[in-house]
Structure formats: structure tokens, C-alpha cells
C-alpha positions in Angstrom: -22.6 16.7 -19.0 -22.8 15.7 -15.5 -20.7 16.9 -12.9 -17.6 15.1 -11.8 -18.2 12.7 -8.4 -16.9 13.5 -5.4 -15.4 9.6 -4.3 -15.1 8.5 -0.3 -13.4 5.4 1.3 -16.1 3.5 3.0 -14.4 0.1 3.7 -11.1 -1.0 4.3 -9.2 -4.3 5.4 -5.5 -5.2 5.5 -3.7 -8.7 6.5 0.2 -7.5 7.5 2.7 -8.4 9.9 1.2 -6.3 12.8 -2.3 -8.5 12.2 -4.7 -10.2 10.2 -6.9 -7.4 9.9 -7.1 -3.6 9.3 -8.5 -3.6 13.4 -5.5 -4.8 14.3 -3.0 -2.8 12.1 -4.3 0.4 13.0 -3.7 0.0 16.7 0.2 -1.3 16.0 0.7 1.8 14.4 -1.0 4.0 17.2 0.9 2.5 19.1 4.2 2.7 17.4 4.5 -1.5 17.5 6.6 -3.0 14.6 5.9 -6.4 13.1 9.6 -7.7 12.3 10.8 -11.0 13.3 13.6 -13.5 12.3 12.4 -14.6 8.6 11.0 -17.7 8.4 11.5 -19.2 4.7 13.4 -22.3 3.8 17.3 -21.5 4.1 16.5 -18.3 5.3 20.3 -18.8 7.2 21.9 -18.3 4.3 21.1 -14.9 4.3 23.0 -11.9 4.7 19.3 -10.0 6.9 17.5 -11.8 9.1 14.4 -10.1 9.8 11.4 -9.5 8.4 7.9 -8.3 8.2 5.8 -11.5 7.9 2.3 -12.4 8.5 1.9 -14.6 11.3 -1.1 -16.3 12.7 -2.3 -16.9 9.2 -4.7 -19.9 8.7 -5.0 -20.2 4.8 -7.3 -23.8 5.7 -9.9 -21.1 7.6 -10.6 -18.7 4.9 -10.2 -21.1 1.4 -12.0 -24.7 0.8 -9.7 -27.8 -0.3 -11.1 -26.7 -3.9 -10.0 -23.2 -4.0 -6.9 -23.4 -1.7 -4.2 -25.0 -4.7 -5.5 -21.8 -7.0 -4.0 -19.6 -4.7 -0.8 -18.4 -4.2 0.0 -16.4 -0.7 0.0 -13.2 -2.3 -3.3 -13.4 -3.7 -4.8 -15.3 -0.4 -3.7 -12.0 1.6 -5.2 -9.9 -0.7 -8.6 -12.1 -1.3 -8.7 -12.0 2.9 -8.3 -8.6 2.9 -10.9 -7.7 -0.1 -13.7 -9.6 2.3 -12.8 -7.5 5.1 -13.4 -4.2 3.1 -16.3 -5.2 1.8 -17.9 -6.3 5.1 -17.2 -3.2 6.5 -18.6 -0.8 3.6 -21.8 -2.4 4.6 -22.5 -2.8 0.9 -25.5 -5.0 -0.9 -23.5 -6.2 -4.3 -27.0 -6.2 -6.2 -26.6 -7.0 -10.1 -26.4 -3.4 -11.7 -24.2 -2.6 -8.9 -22.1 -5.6 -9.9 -22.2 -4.9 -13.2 -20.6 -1.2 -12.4 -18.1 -2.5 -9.7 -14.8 -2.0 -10.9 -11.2 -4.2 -9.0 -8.1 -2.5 -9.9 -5.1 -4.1 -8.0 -1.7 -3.5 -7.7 1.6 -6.4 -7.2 4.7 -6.2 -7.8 6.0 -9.7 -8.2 3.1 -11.8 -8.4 3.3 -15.2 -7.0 7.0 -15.7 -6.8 6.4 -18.6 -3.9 4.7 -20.4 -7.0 7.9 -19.8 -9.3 10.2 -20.5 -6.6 8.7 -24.2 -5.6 8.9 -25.0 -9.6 12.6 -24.0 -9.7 13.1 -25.9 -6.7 11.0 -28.9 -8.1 12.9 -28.9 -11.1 16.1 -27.9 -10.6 16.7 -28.9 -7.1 14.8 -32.1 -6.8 15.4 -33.2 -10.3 11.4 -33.3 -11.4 10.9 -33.2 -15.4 7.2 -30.9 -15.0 6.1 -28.0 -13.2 3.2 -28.4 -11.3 0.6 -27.9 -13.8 -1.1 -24.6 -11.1 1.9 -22.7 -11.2 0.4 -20.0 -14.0 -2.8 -19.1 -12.3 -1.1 -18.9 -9.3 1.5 -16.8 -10.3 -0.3 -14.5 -12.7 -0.2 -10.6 -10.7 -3.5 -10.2 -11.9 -4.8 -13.5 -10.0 -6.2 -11.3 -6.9 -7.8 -9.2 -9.2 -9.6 -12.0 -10.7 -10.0 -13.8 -7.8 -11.8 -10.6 -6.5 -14.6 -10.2 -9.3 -15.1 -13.8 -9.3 -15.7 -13.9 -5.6 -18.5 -10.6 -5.5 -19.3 -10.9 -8.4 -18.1 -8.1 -10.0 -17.8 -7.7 -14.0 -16.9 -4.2 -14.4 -13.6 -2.8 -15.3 -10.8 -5.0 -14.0 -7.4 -4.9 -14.2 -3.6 -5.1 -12.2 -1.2 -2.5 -12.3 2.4 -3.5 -11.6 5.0 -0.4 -11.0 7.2 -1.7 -8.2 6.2 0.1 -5.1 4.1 2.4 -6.6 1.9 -0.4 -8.2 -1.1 0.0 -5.3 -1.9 3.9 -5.4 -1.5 3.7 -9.4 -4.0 1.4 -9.0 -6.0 3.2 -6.0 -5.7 6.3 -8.3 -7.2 4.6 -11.1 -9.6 3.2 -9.3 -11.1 7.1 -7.9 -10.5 8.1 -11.3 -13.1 5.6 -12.4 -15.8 6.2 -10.0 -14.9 10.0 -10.4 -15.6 10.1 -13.9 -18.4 7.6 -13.6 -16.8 4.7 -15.4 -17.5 2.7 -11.9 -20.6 3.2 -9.3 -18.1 1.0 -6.9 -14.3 0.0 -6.6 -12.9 -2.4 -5.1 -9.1 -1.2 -4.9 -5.8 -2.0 -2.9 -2.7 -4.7 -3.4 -0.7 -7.5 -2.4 2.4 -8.8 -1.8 4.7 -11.8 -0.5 8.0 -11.6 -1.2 9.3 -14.0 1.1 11.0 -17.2 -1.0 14.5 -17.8 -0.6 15.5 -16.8 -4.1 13.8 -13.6 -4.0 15.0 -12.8 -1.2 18.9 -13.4 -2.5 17.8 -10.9 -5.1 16.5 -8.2 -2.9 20.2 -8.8 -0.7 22.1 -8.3 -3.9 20.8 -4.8 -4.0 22.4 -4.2 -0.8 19.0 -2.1 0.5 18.2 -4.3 3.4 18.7 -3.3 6.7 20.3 -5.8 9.1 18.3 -4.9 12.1 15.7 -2.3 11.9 14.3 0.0 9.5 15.1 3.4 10.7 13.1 6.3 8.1 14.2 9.6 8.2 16.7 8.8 11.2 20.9 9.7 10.8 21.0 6.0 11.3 19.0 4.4 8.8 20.3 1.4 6.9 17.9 0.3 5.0 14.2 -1.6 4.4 13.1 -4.6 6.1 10.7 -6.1 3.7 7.2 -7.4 4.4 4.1 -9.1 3.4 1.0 -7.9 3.1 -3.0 -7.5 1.6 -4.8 -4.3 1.7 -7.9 -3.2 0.3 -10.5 0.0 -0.2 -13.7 0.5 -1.0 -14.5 4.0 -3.0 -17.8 5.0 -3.7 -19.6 8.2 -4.9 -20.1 10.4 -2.2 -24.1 10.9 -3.1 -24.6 6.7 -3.1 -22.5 6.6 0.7 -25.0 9.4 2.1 -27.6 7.6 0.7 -26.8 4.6 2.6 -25.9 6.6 6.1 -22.6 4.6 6.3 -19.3 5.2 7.9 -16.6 7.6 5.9 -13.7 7.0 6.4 -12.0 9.9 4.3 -12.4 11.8 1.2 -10.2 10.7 -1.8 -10.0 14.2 -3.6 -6.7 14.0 -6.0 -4.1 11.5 -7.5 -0.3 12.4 -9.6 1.7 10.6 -11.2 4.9 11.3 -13.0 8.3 9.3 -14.3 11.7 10.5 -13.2 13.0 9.5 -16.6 16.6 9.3 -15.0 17.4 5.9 -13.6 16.2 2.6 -12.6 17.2 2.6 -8.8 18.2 6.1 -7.5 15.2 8.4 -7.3 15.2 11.9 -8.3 13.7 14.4 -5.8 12.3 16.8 -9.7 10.1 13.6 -9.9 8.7 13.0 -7.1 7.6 16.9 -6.8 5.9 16.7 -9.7 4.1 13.9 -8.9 3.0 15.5 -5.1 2.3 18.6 -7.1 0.1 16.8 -9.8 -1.8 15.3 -7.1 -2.7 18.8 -5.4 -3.7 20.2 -8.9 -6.0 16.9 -9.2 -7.4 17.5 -5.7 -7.7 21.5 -6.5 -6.3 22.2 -3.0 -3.4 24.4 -2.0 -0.1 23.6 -1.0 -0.8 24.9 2.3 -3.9 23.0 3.6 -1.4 19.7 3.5 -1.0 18.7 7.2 0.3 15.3 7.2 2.2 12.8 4.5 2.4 9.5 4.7 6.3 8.8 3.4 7.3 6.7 1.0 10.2 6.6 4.1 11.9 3.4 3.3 14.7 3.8 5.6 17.7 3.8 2.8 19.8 6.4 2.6 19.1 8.0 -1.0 15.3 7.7 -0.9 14.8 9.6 2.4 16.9 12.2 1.8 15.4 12.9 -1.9 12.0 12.7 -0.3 12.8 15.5 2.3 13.9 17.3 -0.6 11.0 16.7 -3.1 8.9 17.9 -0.2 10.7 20.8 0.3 10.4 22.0 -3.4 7.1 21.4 -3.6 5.3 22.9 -0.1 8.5 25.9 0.4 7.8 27.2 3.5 5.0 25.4 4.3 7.1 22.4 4.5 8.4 23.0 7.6 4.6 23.2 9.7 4.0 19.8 8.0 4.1 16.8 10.1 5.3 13.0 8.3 5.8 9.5 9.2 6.5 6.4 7.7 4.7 3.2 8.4 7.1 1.3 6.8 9.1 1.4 10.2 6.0 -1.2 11.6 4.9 -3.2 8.6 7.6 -3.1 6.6 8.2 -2.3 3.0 5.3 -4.6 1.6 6.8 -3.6 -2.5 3.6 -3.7 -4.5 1.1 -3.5 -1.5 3.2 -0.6 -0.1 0.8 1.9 -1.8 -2.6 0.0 -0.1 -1.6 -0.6 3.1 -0.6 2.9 3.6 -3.8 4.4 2.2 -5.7 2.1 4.9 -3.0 3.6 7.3 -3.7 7.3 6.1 -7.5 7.1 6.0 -7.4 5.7 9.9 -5.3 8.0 10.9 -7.5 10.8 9.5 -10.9 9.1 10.8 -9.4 8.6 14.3 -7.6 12.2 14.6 -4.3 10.3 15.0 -1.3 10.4 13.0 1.1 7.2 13.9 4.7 7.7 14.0 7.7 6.4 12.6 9.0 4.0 15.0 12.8 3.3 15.4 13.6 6.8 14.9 16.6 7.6 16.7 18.8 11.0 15.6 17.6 13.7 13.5 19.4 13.2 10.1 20.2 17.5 8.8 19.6 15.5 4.9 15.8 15.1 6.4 15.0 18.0 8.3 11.0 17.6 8.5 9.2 17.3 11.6 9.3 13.5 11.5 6.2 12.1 14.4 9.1 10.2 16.1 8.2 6.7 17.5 5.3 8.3 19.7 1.5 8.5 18.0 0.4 12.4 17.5 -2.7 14.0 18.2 -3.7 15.9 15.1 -6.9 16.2 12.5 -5.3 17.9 9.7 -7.6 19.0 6.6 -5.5 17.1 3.3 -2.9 14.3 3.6 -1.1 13.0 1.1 0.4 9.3 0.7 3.7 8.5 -1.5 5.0 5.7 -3.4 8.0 6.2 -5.5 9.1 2.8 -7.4 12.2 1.6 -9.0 12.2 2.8 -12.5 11.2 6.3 -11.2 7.6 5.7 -11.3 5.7 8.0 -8.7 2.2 8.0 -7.9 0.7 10.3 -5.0 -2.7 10.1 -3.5 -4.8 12.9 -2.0 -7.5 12.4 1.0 -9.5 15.0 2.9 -10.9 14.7 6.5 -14.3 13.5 6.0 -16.8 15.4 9.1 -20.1 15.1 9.5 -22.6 18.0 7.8 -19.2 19.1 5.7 -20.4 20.2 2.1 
């Protein structure tokens, strides 16, 4: 039986608030810039919150034709831009084996609830007796997905995974699993979200999780999210076939956890999302200790970032305390089922470059999350492991594991 592959991130791209393209998001979050701004949706005044983390700038007319455009819900036309952008910058040729063995595992949370919401409206508000007749394909979660293989080609194992916030690095995990075990010679991996329709966003101020000016991780202050829009996507390959080639490495993916709280469906459980760190470290066979940065879940609300400290905490000990942490979220928002993806870009920049970006809006050190939180400045640092979290609704946690990546290492 053939050894295991080792799996490296050769390609990324990303469409978010603080650009339209992983270039462009990276230098925001070296340089501690947020993306939030007053929302801009249709009655977006009768809303309790008022900013949010939306894509600006974006042209749908100069990436789609007038054929493919009315296929394609927002959602999946962040993610489709953001797929082309990762698979430019892997460099790779899609020949037909390869294409063959080229797996796209996404993750959404919502799907195309811009679709939905214009049939409601259509319907119920303007008094129409059909919904227009696109409104399945386009709201479909898996439409990106398919979108995807249809676009490169690919006709390998496909498929969406849709855990709340944790939907992108269950399917990133998935992903590395598959070219681990050789299922996949190439994956195509990530998510996308758009949550930004009226009565979605009524929804997500009901829960009262929303923050009214800022989001704020870690930080005595905090009040909440403020939710955003995004597409991000990776490219994992074998290690051997990205030597071969002599391309750029962004990082090692080296482990993946998951775990279910099994307690309830909105307040986390710190048990949970330990085991879920801790299954990722066992995946990755590293110690606790060679852990120098973590990319938070850190949405800014008061229950998950105190539990997160704590999860932490029980599962490095001592350790915990020389580990440094951030949460992006603070820049491009809490992007729900692309939170997972645009984080791994974010953590797999920040370990190329040697810089860890900050969480931005931090004000006073909270004693319920007493890590050493990079506050609102960029850190010089090339730590050997990081780790990314997503903890969903529903107590779904999913943990990713990437190592440095140098040149001549073994």
C-alpha cells in the first residue's frame, strides 16, 4: 500500500469586502484595514445594524457573458471569480487525466438567498402568480460547486458541504483528505457566501448577534459580528506533483478535526471545540507545542470568544499562553459559510509572508480572553504550525492544520 501524500496549497483567490482578489485582501489585513460600510440592500433602513462587510467594486457584466450571467446567483459568482483566481495562480495545465482526478468540494451556508428573496418579493410583494423559472439553479448551495467542474472541466469527486460557519474547512478538510489518501491528484476547495437580502438580514437581527458599530474579537467591548460577503478558494495538490512542477507553496496542509458539541444549537461549548483543535493535531501528528499562531473563529460576541479562549486553554495548557491569535473577522467580516475559506487564504498568506495580521478594533483586554490577542497592528512572526477555527451553530467544529512551507525542508 502506498504511502499517504503529503498535500500543499499552491493557489489561492478570494473576492471580500477589503477587494476583489486574494492580492488585495492580504494587504487589508497586513495592514489592519476593515471593509465595513453602511449596508447597501433594499430597505436596509429598516434595520436595527447598519453596517456591513460588502463587496464593492464588483462588475458581475466583466467576468460572466449575457448567457451565463441569469444562472448565477451572487454567491456563486463570488465564488466562480474567486476559483479562476486560484487556479491562475497554481500555474496548473488541467490536462484530461488530471481533470478526470480533480476533485471541487465547496462549502455555503445559505445558498442563494438573493434568488429566494426576489421570488418572495415577486410574489408576495408585487403580487406575481410564478417564480422566475432560474430561481432553483440559482439557489442550489451546491451551484458553485457545479459551476466550478463545469468551468475546468473537472469530473472527479464533487460535492458542497453546508455546516453553518464551519461549512468551508469541513469542506477544505475533505478536500486534503482526498488528495491525502489519493482519492484526488488535485482539489479545487474553498466557499461562498452573500447573505445580504433584506429578509435575511431580519433573521440574522432577530438573533440579536449583530454588532451596531464594529466588530470588536477578543476585546472587553465586543458586541457582536458584522456580517459579510465573500468567495475564497484553494488549490491542494500532492506535494511530489507541486515539486515537480517548481511552483510557488504557499503552506503545508498537514491535519484536519472535527467534532459536534452535541449540547445546543447556538451557544458553543468550549469541551467541543478542544476536541476538535486536538483531533486536528493528532491528524497533523504534531505536538501541542509547535502551534505558534491560530486563526480565531473570534466573531466578536460575547459567548463565542470567551469559550474559544477557554477551548484553547484546555487544549495547549501552558503553551497557550506563548501562542499568538487574531481574528480576521474584525476586517472582512463574518462571511458564515465562506468564513472557513477566506481564513485559510488569510492563514496560508500570513504564513508565506512571515506576517501574522491582527485583530483590528481591539480596544481593552477582556480577563474572559486572556491570550495574547495581535491587537490592531500586523506582527512579525514565522511560526512552524497554525491552526484555523470554525465553530458553527449546531455545535459543528472543524479545525484545519498548516505548516510553514521553506525551501529544501523534507
Amino acid at each position: 500500500m502506498r504511502p499517504p501524500e503529503r498535500v500543499v496549497v499552491t493557489g489561492v483567490g478570494a473576492v471580500s469586502a477589503l477587494g476583489l482578489t486574494a492580492h488585495a485582501l492580504w494587504e487589508a489585513l497586513r495592514d489592519g484595514r476593515d471593509g465595513f460600510g453602511p449596508i447597501d440592500v433594499p430597505d436596509a433602513d429598516t434595520l436595527r445594524f447598519t453596517r456591513g462587510a460588502q463587496v464593492r467594486g464588483f462588475d458581475p457584466a466583466l467576468h460572466f457573458d449575457a448567457k451565463q450571467l441569469p444562472l448565477l446567483d451572487r454567491f456563486t459568482q463570488l465564488g466562480l471569480v474567486a476559483a479562476r483566481e486560484a487556479v491562475v495562480d497554481a500555474g496548473i495545465e488541467l490536462t484530461p487525466d488530471l481533470r478526470r482526478r480533480c476533485a471541487v468540494v465547496t462549502g455555503c451556508a445559505g445558498g442563494g438567498v438573493a434568488s429566494l428573496g426576489q421570488m418572495y418579493s415577486d410574489l408576495w410583494r408585487d403580487g406575481r402568480h410564478r417564480a422566475p423559472v432560474l430561481t432553483i439553479p440559482r439557489f442550489i448551495p451546491n451551484a458553485l460547486a457545479s459551476h466550478v467542474c463545469m468551468e475546468i472541466g473537472a469530473t472527479g469527486p464533487s460535492f458542497t458541504v453546508s455546516t453553518a460557519c464551519a461549512s468551508s474547512n469541513h469542506a477544505i478538510g475533505h478536500a486534503f483528505w482526498m488528495v491525502r489518501n489519493r482519492q484526488a491528484d488535485l482539489a479545487v476547495t474553498g466557499g461562498s457566501e452573500s447573505p445580504f437580502n433584506i429578509g435575511h438580514l431580519k433573521a440574522w437581527e432577530a438573533m440579536r448577534v449583530v454588532a451596531g458599530d464594529t466588530c470588536r474579537p477578543f476585546s472587553k467591548e465586543r458586541a457582536g459580528m458584522i456580517l459579510g460577503e465573500a468567495g475564497a478558494m484553494l488549490v491542494l495538490e500532492p506535494l511530489s506533483r507541486a515539486r515537480a512542477r517548481g511552483v510557488r507553496i504557499y503552506a503545508e496542509i498537514i491535519g484536519f478535526g472535527m467534532s459536534a458539541d452535541a449540547h445546543h444549537i447556538t451557544q458553543p461549548l468550549a469541551e467541543g471545540a478542544a476536541r476538535a483543535m486536538t483531533e486536528a493535531l493528532l491528524d497533523a501528528d504534531v505536538e501541542p507545542a509547535s502551534v505558534g499562531y491560530i486563526n480565531c473563529h473570534g466573531t466578536g460576541t460575547l459567548a463565542n470568544d470567551a469559550m474559544e479562549t477557554a477551548a484553547i486553554r484546555s487544549t495547549f495548557g501552558v503553551h497557550a499562553n506563548d501562542l499568538a491569535v487574531s481574528s480576521t473577522k474584525s476586517m472582512h467580516g463574518h462571511t458564515l459559510g465562506a468564513a472557513g475559506a477566506i481564513e485559510a487564504v488569510a492563514t496560508v498568506q500570513a504564513l508565506y509572508f512571515g506576517v501574522l495580521p491582527p485583530t483590528a478594533n481591539y480596544a481593552t483586554p477582556d480577563p474572559t480572553c486572556d491570550l495574547d490577542v495581535i491587537s490592531n497592528v500586523a506582527r512579525c512572526a514565522e511560526p512552524d504550525v497554525a491552526l484555523s477555527n470554525s465553530f458553527a451553530f449546531g455545535g459543528l467544529n472543524a479545525v484545519l492544520a498548516f505548516r510553514r512551507w521553506q525551501e529544501g525542508q523534507k
